[in-house]
Steps between C-alpha positions, in 0.01 A plus 500: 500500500216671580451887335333695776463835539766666720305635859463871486774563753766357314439659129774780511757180575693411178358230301804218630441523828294243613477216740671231413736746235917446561593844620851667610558687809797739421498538859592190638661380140252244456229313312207401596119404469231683580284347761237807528423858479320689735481784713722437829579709805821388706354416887877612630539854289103579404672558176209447216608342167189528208555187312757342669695202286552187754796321293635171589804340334424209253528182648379629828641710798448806718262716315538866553325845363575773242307760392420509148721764345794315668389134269686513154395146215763293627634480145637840514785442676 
């Protein structure tokens, strides 16, 4: 694994999330992986998310988004 610095944009995120990092949405009662992070706005609500997590459940599936204060480690639980 490469060490490279973190973009500017995502500094104030905790240090474990990343992409590819096993998270756990408390919402849905799930883990998952992150696939990215990035700034998203929802086309159907205009609602804008600042780093957005795009999770996806290991193994493969429907991926959906969180925003990051929602993402817990996944070993938390």
């Amino acid at each position: 694994m490469i060490d490279a610095p973190r973009p500017a944009s995502h500094q104030a995120l905790p240090a474990w999330l990343f992409e590819g990092a096993r998270v756990y949405d408390p919402g849905r009662d799930r883990e998952a992986v992150v696939q990215a992070i990035a700034d998203f706005e929802d086309p159907a609500t205009r609602r804008f998310i600042k780093n957005a997590v795009f999770l996806r459940p290991e193994g493969g599936g429907r991926e959906w988004i969180v925003a990051p204060e929602v993402a817990r480690p996944a070993e938390e639980r």
